[in-house]
N, CA, C and O atoms as a MOPAC input file, in Angstrom:
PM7 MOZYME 1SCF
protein

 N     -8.01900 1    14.88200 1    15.56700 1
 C     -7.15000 1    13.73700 1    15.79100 1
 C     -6.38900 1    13.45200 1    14.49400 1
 O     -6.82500 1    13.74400 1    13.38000 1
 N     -5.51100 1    13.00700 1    14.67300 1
 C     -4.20400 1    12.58200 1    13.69500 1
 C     -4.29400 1    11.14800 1    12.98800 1
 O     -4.80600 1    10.09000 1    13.35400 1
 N     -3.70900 1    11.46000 1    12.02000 1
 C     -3.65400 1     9.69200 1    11.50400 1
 C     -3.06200 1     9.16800 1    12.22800 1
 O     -3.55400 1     8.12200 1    12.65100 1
 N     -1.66300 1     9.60300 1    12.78000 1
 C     -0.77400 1     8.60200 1    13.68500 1
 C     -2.07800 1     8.50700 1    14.69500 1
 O     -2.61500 1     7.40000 1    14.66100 1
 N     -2.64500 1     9.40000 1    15.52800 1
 C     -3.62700 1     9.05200 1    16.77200 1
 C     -4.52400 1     7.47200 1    15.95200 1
 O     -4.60000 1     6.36300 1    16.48100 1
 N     -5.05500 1     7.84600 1    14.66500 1
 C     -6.02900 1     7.11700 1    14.24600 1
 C     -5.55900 1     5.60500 1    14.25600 1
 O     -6.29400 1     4.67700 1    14.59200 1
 N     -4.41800 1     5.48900 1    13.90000 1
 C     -3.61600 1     4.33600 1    13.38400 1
 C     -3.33300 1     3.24600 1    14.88800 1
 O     -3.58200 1     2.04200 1    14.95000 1
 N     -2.72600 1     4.16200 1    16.03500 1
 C     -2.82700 1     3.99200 1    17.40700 1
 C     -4.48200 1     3.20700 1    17.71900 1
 O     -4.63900 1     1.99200 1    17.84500 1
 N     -5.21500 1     3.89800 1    17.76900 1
 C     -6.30900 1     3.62800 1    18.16200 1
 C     -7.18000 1     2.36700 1    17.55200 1
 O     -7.97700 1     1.63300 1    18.13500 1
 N     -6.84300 1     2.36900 1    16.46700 1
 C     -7.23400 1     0.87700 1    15.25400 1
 C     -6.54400 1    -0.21100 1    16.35200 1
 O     -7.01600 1    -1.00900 1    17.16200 1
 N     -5.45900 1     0.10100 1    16.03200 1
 C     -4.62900 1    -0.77500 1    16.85100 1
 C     -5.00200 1    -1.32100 1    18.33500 1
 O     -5.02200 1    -2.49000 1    18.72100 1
 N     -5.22600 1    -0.39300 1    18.89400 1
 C     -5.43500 1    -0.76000 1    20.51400 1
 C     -6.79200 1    -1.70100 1    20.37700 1
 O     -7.09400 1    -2.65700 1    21.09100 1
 N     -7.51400 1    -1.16000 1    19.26400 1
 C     -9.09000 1    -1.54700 1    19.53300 1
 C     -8.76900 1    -3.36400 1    18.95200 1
 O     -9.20800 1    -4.34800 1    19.54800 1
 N     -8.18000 1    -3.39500 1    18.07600 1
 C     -7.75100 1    -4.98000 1    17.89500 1
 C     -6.98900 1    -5.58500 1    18.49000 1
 O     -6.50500 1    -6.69800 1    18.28500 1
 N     -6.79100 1    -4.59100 1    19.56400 1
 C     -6.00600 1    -5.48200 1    20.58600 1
 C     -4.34700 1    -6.07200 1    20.44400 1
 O     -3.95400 1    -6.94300 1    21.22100 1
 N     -3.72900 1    -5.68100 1    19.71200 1
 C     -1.91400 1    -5.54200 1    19.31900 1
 C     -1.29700 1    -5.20400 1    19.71100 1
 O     -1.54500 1    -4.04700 1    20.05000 1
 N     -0.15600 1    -5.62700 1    20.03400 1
 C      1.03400 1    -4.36500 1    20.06500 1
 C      1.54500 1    -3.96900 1    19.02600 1
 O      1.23500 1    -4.60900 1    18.02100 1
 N      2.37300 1    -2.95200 1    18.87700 1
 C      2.82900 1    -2.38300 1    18.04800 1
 C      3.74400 1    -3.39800 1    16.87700 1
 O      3.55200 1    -3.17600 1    15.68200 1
 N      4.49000 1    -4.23500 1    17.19100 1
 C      4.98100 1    -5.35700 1    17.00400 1
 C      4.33800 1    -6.64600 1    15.70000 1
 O      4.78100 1    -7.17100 1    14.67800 1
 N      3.41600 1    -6.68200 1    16.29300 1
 C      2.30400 1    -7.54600 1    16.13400 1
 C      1.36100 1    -6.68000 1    14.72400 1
 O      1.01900 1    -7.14400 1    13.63700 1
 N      1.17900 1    -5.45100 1    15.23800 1
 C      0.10000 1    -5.06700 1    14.19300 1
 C      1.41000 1    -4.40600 1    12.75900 1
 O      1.13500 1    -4.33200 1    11.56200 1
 N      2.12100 1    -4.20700 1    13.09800 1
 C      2.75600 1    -3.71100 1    12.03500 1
 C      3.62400 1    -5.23300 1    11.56100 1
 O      3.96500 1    -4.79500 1    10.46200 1
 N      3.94700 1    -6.00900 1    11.57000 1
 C      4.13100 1    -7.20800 1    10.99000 1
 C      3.03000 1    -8.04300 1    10.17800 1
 O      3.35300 1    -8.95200 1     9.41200 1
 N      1.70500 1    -7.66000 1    10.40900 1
 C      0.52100 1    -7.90400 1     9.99600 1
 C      0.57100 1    -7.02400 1     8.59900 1
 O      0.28800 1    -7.63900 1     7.57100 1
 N      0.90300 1    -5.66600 1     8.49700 1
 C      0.72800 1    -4.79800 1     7.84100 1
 C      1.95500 1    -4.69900 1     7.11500 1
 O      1.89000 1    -3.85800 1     6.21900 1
 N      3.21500 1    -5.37500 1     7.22800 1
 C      4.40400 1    -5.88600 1     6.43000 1
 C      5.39300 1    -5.34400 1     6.77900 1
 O      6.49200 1    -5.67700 1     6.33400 1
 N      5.19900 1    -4.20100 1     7.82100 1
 C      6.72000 1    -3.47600 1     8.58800 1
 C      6.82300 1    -3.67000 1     9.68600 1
 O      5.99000 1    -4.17000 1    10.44200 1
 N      8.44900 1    -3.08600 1    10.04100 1
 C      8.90200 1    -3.47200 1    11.28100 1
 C      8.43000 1    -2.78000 1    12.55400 1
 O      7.53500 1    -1.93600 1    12.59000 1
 N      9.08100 1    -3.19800 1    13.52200 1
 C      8.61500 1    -2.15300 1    14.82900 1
 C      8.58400 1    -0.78200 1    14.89900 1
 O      7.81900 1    -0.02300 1    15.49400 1
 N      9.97900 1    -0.49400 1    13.87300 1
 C     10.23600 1     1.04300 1    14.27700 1
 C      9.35100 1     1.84900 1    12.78200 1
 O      9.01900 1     3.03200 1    12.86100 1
 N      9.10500 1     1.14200 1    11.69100 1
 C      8.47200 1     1.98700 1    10.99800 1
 C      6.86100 1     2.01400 1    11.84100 1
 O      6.24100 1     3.07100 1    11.95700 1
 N      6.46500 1     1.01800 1    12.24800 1
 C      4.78800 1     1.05000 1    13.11900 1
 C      5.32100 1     2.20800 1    14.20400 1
 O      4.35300 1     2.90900 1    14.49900 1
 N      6.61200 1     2.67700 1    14.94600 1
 C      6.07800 1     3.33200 1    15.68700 1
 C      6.29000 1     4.79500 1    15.07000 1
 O      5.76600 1     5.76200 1    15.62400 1
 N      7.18700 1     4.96600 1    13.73500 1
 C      7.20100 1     6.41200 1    13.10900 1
 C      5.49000 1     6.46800 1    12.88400 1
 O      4.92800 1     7.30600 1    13.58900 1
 N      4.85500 1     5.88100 1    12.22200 1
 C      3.69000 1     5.66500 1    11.83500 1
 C      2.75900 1     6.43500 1    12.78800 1
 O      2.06400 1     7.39100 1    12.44400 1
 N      2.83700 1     5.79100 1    14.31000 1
 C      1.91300 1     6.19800 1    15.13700 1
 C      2.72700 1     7.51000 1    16.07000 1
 O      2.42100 1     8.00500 1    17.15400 1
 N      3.49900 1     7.70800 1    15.43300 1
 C      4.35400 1     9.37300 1    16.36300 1
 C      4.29000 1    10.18500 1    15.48100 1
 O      4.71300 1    11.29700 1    15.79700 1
 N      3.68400 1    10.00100 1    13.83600 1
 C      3.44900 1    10.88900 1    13.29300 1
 C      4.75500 1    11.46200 1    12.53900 1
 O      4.73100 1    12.63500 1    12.16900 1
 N      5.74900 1    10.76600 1    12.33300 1
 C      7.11500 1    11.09400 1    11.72100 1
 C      6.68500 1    10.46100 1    10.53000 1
 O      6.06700 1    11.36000 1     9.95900 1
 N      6.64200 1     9.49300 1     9.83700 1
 C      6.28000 1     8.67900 1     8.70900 1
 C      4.59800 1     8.25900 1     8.10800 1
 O      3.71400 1     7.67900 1     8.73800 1
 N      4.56800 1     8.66500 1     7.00200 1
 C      3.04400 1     8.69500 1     6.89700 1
 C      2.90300 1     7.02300 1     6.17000 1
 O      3.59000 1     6.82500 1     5.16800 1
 N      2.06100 1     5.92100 1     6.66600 1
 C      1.65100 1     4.84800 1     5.76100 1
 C      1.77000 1     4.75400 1     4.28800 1
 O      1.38000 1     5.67800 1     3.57500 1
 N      2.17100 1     3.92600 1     3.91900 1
 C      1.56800 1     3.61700 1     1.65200 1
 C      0.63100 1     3.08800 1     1.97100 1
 O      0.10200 1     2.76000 1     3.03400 1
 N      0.42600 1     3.01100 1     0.90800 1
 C     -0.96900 1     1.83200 1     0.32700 1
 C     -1.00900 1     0.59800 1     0.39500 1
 O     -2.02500 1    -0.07900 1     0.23300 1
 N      0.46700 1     0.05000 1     0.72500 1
 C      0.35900 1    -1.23000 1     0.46100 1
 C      0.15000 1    -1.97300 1     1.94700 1
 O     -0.25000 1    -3.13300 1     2.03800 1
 N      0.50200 1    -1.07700 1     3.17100 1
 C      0.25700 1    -1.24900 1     4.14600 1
 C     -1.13900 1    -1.05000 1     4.69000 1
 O     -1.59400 1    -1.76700 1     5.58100 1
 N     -1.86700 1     0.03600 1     4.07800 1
 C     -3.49700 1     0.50100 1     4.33300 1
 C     -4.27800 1    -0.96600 1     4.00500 1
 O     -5.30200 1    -1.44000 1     4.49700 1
 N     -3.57300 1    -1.36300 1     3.20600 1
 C     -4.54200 1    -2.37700 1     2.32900 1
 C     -4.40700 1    -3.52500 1     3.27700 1
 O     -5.41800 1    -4.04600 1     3.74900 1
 N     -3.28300 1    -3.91800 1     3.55900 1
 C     -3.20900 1    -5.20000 1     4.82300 1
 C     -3.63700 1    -4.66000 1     6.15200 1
 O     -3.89500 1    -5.45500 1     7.05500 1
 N     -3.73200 1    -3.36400 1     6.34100 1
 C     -4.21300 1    -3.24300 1     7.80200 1
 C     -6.14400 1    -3.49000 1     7.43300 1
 O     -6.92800 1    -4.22700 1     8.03100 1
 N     -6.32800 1    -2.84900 1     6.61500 1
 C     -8.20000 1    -3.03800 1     5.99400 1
 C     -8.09100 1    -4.64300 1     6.33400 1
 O     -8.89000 1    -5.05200 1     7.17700 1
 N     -6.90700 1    -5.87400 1     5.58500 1
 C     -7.64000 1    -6.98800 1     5.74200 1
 C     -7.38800 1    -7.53600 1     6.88800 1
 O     -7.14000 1    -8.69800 1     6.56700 1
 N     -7.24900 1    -7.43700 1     8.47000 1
 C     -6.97100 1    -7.40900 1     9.49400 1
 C     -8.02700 1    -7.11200 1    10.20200 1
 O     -8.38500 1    -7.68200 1    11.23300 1
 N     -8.66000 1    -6.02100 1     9.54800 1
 C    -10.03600 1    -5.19400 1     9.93300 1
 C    -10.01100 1    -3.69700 1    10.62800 1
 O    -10.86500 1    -3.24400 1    11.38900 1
 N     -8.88100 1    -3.08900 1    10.19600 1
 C     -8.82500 1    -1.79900 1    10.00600 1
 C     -9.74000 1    -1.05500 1     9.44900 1
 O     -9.82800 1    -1.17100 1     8.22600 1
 N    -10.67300 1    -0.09800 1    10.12700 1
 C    -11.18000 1     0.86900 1     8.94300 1
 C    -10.40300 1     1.75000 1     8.44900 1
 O    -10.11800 1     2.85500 1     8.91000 1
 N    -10.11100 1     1.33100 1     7.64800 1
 C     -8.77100 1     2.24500 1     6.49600 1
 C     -9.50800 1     3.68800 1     6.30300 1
 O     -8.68000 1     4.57600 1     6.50400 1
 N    -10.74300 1     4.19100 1     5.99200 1
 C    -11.73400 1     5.31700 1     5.66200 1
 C    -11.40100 1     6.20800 1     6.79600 1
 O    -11.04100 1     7.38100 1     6.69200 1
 N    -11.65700 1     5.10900 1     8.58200 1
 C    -11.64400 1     5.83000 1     9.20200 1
 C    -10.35800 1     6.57600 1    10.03600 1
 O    -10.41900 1     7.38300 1    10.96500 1
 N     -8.80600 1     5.82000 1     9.13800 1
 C     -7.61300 1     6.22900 1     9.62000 1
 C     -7.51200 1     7.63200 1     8.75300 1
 O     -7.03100 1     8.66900 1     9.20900 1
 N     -8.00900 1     7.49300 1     7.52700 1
 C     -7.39500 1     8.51900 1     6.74700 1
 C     -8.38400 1     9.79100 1     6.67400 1
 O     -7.88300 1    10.87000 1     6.35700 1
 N     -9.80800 1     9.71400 1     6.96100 1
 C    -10.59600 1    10.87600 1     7.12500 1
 C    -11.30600 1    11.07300 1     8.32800 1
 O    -12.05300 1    12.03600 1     8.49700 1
 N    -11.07200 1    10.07600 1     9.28500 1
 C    -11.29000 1    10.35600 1    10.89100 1
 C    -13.06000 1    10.49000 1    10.72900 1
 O    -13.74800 1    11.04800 1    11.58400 1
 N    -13.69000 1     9.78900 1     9.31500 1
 C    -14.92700 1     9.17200 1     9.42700 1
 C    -15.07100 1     7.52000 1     9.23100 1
 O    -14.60800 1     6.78800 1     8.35600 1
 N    -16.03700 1     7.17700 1    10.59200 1
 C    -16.24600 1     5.84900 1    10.45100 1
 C    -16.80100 1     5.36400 1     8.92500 1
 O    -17.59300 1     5.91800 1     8.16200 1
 N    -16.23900 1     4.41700 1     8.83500 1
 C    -17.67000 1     3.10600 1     7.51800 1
 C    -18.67000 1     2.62500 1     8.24500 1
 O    -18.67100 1     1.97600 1     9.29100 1
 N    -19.70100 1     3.10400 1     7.42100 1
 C    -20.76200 1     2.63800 1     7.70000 1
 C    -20.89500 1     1.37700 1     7.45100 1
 O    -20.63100 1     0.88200 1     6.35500 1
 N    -21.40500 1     0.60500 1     8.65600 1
 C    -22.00500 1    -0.68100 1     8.69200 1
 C    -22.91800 1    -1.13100 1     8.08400 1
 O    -24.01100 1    -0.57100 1     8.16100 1
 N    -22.70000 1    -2.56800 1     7.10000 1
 C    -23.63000 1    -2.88900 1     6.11900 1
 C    -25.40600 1    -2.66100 1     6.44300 1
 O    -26.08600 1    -2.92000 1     7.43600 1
 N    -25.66300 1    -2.20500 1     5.43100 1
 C    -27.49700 1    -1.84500 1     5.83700 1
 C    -27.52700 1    -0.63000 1     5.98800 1
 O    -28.67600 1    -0.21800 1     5.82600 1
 N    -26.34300 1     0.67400 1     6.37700 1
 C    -26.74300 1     1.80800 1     6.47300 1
 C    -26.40600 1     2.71900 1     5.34300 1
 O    -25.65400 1     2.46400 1     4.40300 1
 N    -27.06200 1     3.80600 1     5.56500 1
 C    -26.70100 1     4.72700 1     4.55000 1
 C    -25.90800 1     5.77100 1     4.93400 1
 O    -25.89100 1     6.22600 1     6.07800 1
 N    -25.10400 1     6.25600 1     3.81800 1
 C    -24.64300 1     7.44000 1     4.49100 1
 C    -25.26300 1     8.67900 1     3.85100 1
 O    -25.60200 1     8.99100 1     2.70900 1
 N    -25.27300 1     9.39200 1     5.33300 1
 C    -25.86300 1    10.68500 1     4.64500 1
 C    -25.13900 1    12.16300 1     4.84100 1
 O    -24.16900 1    12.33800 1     5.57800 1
 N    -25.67400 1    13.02100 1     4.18400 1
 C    -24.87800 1    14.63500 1     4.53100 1
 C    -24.40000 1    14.52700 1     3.42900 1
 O    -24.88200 1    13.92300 1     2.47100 1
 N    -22.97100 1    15.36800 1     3.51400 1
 C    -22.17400 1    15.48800 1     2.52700 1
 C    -21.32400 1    14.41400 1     1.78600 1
 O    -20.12400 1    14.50500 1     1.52700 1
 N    -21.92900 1    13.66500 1     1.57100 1
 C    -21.12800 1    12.19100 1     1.60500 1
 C    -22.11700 1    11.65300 1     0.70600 1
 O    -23.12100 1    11.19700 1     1.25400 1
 N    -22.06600 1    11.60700 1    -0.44800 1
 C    -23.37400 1    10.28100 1    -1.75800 1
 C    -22.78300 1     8.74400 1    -1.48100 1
 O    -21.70000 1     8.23600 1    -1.19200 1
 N    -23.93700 1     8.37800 1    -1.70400 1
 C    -23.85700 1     7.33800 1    -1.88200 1
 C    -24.82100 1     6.21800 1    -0.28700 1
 O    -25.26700 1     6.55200 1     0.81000 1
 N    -24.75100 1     5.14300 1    -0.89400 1
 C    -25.44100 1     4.07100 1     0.27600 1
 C    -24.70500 1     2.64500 1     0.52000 1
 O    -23.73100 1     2.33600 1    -0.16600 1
 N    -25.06700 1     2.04200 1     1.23200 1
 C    -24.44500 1     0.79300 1     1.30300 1
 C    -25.02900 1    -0.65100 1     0.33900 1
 O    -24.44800 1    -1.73200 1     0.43400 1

């Protein structure tokens, strides 16, 4: 799956339209929908307002969830919560 898929799917799961979640995140309609068609890739400054919205930002950009406080992660991945 794609970041645009990933970015889509954040989205649906918070329940937005396209409209809505990319005005949250500081752009307009048509950059949210390059975004999710995969023509235009996100900055940072948008990752960072979609995280405080409640985006898993981790899980747009490496298509792995964050672990939920109390767990650990394990495998190839250091570290704990």
């Amino acid at each position: 799956m794609s970041v645009a898929a990933r970015i889509r799917e954040e989205r649906e799961r918070l329940g937005m339209t396209q409209t809505e979640f990319g005005q949250l995140c500081g752009v307009g309609l048509h950059a949210q929908q390059y975004y999710e068609y995969d023509k235009r890739h996100p900055n940072t400054k948008y990752l960072e307002l979609a995280a405080a919205i409640g985006v898993d930002v981790q899980y747009v950009i490496t298509g792995l969830r964050s672990p939920t406080a109390g767990e650990k992660v394990v495998g190839d991945v250091a570290g704990a919560v």
